[in-house]
LOSE-469682 format. One line per 2 residues: number of its first residue (from 0); their letters; for each residue x, y, z of N, C-alpha, C. Coordinates in nm, 2 decimals. Layout:
NUM) a) X:Y:Z:X:Y:Z:X:Y:Z  ...
//
This chain:
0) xx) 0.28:-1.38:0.80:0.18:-1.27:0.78:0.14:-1.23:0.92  0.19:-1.06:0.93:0.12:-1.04:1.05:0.09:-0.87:1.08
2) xx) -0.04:-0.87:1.16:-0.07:-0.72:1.19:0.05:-0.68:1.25  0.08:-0.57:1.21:0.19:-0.45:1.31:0.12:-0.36:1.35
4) xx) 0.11:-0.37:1.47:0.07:-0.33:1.59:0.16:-0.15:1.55  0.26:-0.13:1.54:0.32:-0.04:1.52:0.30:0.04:1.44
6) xx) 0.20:0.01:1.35:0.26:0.06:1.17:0.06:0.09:1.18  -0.03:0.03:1.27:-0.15:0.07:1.30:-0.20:0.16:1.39
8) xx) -0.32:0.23:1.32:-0.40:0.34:1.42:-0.49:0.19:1.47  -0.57:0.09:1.43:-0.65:0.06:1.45:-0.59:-0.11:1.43
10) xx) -0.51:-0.19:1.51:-0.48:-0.30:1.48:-0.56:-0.42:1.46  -0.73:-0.42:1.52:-0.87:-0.45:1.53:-0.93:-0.42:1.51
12) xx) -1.07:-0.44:1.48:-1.14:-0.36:1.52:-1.16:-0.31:1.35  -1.29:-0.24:1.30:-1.30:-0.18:1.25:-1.22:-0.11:1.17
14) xx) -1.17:-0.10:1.01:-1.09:0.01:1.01:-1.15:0.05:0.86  -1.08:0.17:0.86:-1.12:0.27:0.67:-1.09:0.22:0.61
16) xx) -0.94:0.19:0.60:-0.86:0.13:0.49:-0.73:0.04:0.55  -0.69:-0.08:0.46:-0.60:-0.16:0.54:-0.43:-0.14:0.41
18) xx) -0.35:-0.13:0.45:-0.25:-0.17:0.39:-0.20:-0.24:0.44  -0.14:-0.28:0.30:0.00:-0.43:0.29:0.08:-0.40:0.23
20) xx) 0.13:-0.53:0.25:0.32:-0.53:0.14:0.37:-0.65:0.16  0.46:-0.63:0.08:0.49:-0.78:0.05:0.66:-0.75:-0.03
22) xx) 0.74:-0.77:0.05:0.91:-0.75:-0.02:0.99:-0.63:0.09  1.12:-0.62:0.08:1.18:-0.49:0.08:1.14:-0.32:0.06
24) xx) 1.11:-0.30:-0.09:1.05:-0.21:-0.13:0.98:-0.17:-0.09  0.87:-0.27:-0.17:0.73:-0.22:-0.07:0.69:-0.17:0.02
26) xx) 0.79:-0.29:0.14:0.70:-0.24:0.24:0.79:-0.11:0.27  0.89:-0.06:0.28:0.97:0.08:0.29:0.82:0.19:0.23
28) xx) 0.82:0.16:0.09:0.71:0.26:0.04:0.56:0.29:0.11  0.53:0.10:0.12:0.45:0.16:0.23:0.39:0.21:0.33
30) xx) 0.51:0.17:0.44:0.54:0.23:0.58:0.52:0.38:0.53  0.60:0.39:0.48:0.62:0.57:0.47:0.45:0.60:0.40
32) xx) 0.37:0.52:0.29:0.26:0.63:0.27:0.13:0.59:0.42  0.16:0.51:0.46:0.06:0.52:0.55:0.07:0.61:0.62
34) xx) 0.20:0.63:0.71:0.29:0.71:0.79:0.23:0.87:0.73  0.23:0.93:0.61:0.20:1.02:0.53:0.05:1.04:0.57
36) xx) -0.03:0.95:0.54:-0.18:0.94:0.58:-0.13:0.98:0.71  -0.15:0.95:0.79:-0.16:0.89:0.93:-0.10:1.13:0.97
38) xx) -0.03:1.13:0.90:0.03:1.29:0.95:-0.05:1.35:0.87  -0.14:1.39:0.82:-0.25:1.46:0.75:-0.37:1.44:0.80
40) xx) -0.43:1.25:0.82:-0.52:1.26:0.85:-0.52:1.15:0.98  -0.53:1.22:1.07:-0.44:1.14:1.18:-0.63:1.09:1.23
42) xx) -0.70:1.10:1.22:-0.85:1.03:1.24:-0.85:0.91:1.18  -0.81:0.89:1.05:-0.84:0.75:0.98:-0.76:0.64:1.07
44) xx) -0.84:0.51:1.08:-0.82:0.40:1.12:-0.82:0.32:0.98  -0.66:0.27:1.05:-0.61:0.16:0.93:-0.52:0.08:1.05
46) xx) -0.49:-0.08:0.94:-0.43:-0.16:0.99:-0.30:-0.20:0.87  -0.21:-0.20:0.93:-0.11:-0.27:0.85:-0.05:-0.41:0.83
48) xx) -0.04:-0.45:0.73:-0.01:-0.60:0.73:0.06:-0.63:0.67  0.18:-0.69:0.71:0.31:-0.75:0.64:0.32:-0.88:0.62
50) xx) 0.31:-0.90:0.48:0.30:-1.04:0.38:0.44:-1.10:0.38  0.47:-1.15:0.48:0.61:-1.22:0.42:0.61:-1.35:0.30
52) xx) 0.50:-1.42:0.29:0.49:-1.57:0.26:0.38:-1.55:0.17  0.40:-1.46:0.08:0.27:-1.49:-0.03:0.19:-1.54:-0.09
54) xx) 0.19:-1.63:-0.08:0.15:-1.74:-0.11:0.06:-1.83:-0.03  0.09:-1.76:0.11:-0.07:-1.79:0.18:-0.15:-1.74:0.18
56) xx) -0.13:-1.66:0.08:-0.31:-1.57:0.08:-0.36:-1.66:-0.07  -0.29:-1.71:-0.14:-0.36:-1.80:-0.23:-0.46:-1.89:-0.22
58) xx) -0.57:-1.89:-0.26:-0.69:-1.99:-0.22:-0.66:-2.12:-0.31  -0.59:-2.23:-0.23:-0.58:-2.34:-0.30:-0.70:-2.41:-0.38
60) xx) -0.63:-2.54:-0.48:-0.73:-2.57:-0.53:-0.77:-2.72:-0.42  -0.92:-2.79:-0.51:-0.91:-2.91:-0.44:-0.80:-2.99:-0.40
62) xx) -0.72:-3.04:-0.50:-0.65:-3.10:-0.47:-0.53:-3.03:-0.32  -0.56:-2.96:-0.31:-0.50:-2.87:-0.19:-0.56:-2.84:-0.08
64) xx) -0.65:-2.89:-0.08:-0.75:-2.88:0.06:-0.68:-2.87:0.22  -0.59:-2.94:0.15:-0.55:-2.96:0.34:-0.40:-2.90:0.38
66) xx) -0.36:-2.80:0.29:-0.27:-2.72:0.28:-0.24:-2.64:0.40  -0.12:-2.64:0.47:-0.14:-2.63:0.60:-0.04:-2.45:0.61
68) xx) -0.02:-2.45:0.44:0.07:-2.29:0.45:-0.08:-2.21:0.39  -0.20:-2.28:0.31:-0.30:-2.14:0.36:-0.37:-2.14:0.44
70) xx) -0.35:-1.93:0.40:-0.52:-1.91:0.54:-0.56:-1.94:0.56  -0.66:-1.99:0.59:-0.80:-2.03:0.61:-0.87:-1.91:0.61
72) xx) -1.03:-1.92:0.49:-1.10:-1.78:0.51:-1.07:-1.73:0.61  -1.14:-1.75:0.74:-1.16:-1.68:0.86:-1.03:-1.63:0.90
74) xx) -0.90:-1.68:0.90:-0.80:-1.57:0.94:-0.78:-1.49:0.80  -0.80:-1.50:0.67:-0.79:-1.42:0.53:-0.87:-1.29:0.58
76) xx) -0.98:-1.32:0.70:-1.08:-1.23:0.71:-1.03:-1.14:0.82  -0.92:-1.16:0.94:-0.87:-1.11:1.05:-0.82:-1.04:0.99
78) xx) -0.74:-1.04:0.88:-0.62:-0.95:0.80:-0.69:-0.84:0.70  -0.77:-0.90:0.62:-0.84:-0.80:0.51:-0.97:-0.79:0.57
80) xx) -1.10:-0.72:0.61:-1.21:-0.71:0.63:-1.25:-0.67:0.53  -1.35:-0.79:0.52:-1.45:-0.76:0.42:-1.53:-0.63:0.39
82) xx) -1.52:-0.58:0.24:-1.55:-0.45:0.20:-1.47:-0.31:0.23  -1.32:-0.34:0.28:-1.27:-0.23:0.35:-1.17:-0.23:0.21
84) xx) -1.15:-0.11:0.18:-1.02:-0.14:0.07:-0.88:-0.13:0.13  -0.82:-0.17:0.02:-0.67:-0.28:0.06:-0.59:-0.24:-0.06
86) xx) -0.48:-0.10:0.01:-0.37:-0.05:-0.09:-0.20:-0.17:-0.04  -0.20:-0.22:-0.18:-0.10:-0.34:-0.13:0.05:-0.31:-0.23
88) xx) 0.11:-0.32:-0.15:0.28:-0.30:-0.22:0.32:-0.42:-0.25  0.38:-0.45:-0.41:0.42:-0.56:-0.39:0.50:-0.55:-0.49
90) xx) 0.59:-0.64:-0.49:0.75:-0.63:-0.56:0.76:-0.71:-0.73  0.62:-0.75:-0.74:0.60:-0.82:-0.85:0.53:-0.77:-0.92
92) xx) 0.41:-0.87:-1.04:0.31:-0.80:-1.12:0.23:-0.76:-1.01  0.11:-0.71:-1.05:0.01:-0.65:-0.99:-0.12:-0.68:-0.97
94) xx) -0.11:-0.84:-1.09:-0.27:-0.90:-1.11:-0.24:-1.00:-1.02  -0.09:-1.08:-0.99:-0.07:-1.18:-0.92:-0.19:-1.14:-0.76
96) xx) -0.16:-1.04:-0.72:-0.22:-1.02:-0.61:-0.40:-0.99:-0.59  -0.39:-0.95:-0.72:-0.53:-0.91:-0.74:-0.61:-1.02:-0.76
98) xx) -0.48:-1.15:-0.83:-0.59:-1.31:-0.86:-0.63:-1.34:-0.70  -0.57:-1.32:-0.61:-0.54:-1.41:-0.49:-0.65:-1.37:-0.44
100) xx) -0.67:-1.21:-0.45:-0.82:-1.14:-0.38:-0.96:-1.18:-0.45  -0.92:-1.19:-0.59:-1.06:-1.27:-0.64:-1.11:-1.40:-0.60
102) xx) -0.99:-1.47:-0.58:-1.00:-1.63:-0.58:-1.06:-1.62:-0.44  -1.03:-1.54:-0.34:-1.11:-1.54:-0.25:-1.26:-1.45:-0.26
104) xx) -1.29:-1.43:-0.31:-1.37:-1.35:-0.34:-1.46:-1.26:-0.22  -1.31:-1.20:-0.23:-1.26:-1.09:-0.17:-1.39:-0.94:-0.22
106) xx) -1.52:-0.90:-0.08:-1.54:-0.77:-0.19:-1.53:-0.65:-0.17  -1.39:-0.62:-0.14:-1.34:-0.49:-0.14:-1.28:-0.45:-0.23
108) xx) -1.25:-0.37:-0.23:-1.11:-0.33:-0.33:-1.00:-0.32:-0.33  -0.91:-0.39:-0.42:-0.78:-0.44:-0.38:-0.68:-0.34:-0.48
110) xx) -0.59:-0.22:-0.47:-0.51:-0.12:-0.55:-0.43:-0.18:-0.46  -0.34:-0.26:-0.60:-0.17:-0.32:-0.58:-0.11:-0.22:-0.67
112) xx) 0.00:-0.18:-0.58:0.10:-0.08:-0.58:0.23:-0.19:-0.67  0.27:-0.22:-0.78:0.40:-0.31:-0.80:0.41:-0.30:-0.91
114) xx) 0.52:-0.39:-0.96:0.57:-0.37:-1.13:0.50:-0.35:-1.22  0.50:-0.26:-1.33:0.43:-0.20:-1.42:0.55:-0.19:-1.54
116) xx) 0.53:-0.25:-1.61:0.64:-0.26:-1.75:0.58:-0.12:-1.84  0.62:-0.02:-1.79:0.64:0.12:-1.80:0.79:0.20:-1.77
118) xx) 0.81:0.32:-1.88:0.92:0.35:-1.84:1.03:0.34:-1.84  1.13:0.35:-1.80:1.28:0.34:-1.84:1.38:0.30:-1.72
120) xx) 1.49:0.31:-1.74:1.58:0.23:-1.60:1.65:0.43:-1.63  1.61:0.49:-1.50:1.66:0.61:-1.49:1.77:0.55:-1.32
122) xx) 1.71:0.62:-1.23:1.73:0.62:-1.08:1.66:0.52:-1.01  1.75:0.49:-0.90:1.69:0.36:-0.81:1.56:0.41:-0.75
124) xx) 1.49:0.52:-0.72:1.37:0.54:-0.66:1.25:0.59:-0.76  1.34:0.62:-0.90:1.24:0.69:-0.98:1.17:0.56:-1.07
126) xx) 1.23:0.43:-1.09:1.21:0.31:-1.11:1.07:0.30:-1.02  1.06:0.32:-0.88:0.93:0.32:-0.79:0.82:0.39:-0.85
128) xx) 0.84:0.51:-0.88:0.79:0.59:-0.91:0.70:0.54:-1.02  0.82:0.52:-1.13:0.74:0.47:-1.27:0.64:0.37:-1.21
130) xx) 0.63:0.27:-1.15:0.58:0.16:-1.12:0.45:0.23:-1.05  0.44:0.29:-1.01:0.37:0.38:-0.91:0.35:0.34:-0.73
132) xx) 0.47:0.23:-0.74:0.49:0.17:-0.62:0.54:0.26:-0.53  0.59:0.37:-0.51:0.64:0.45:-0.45:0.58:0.54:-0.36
134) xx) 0.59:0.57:-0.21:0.43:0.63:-0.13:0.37:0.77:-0.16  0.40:0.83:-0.26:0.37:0.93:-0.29:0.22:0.91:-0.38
136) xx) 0.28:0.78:-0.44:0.14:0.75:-0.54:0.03:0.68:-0.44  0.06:0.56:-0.36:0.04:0.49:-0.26:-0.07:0.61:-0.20
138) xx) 0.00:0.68:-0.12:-0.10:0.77:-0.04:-0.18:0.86:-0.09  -0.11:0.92:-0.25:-0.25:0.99:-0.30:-0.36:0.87:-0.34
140) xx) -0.32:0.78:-0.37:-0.46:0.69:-0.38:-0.56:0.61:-0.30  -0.49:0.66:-0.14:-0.55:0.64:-0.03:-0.64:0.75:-0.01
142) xx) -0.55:0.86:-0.02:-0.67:1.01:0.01:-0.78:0.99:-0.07  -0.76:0.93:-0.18:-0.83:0.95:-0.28:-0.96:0.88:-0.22
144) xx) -0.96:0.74:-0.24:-1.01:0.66:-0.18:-1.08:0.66:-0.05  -1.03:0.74:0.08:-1.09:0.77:0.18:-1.25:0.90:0.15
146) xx) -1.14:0.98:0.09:-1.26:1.10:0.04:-1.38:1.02:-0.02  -1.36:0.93:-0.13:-1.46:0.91:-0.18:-1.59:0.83:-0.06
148) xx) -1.48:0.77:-0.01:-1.59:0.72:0.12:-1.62:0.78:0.21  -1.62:0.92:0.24:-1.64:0.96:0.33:-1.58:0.99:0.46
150) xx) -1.46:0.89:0.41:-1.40:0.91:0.54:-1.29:1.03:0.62  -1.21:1.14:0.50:-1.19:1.24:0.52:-1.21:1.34:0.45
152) xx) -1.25:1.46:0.51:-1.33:1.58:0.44:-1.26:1.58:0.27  -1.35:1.63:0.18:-1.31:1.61:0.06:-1.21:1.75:0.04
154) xx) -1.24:1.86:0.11:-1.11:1.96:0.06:-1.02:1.95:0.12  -1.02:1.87:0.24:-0.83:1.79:0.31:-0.75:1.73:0.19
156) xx) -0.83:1.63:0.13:-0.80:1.57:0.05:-0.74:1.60:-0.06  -0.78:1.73:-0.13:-0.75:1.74:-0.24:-0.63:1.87:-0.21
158) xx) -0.65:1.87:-0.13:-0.47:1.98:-0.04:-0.36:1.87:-0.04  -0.41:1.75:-0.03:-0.32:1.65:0.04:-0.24:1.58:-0.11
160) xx) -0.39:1.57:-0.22:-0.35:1.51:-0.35:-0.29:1.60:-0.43  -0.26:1.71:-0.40:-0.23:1.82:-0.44:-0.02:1.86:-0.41
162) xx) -0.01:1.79:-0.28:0.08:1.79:-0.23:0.16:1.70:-0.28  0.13:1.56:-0.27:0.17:1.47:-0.36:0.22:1.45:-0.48
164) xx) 0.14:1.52:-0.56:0.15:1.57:-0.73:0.27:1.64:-0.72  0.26:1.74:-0.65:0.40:1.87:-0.62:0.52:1.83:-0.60
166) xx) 0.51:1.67:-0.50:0.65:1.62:-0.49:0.66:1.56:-0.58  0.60:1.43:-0.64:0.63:1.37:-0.75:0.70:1.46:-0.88
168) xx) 0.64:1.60:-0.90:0.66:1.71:-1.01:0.77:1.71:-0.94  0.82:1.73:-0.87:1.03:1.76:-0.78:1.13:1.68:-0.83
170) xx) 1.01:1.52:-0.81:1.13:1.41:-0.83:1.16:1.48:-0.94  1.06:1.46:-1.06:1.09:1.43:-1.21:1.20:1.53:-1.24
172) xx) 1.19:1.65:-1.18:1.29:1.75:-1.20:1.41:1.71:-1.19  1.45:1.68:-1.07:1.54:1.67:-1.02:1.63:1.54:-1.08
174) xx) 1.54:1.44:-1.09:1.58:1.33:-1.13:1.62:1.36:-1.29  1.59:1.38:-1.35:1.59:1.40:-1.51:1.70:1.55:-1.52
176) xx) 1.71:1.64:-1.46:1.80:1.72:-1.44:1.92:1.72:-1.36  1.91:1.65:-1.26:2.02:1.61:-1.18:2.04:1.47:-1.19
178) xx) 1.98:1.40:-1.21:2.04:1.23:-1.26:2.03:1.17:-1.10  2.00:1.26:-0.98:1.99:1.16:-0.90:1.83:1.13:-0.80
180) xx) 1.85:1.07:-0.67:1.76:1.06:-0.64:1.72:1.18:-0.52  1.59:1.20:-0.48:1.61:1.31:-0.39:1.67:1.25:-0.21
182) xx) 1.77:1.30:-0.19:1.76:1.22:-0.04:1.67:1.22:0.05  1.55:1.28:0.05:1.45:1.25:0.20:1.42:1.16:0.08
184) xx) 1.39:1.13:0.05:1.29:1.00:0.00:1.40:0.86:0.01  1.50:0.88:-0.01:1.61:0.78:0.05:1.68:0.72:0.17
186) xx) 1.66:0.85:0.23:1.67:0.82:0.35:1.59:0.82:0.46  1.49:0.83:0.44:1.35:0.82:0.51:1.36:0.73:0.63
188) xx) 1.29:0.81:0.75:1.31:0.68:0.83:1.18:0.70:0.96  1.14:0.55:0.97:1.05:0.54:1.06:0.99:0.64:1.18
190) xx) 0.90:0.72:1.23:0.86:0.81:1.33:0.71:0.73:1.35  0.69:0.75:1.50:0.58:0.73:1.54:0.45:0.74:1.53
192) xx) 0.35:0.70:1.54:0.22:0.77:1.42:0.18:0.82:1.53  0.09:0.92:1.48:-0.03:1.03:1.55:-0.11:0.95:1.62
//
């Protein structure tokens, strides 16, 4: 588990909102929605954090006290800051991650982006989509989430959620009419943040 320095406006320090991930997918989807945030609302401070070992964010039981693969609160607390919300990609269910943040009792808000037994087997990205793992959903529920807290103007926001919806309305097109996937969303590839 580690901050990316790369992938953050704010790798310390104070931040709006924090994302994670955890798999392949994910983190692709969520590189790209922070990346998304980050080119709209290039003020917000966030940190990124990449879960390789998931299982160390599990808050053992007694009999596990001296578990030497978990966090310890205080690093649980370097990674997620308390009361900051936490949009998390993950390649699995969605409550798995959400137990992990209660058991710590975790009190921010934790919106896991991951499998959702919805939907049909269409396209390899529109599968994302259904899930709502995909950064289109990812970052409108960051906008979302920022606005409500104040942290970017509320009519940026709804330009931004607005934008989102638009592409998502393309896939569906496209995908269900054309049977395939759109290529910028496929081949998407890393640029430097604001």
């Amino acid at each position: 588990m580690k901050i990316i320095d790369w992938a953050s406006t704010a790798p310390s320090g104070d931040v709006d909102i924090t994302f994670a991930s955890a798999g392949t997918e994910p983190t692709i989807e969520t590189l790209a929605a922070l990346w998304l945030i980050n080119q709209a609302f290039p003020e917000v401070k966030f940190r990124y954090v990449n879960v390789v070992e998931l299982l160390r964010l599990q808050k053992k039981s007694e009999a596990y006290l001296n578990s030497e693969r978990e966090l310890s609160d205080d690093d649980f607390n370097k990674f997620f800051q308390a009361d900051t919300p936490v949009i998390f990609g993950f390649h699995g269910f969605e409550d798995l991650v959400e137990s992990f943040f209660f058991e710590r009792k975790f009190r921010g808000d934790v919106y896991v982006h991951g499998y959702r037994e919805d939907g049909d087997i269409t396209t390899t990205y529109d599968m994302r989509v259904y899930s709502k793992l995909d950064r289109f959903h990812q970052a409108k529920e960051a906008a979302e989430i920022l606005s409500a807290n104040g942290k970017i103007d509320q009519d940026a926001a709804v330009t931004f959620i607005t934008k989102m919806e638009d592409i998502l309305a393309k896939h569906y097109e496209v995908t269900r009419n054309e049977g395939h996937d759109i290529e910028e969303f496929t081949n998407w590839n890393w640029a430097p943040l604001k």
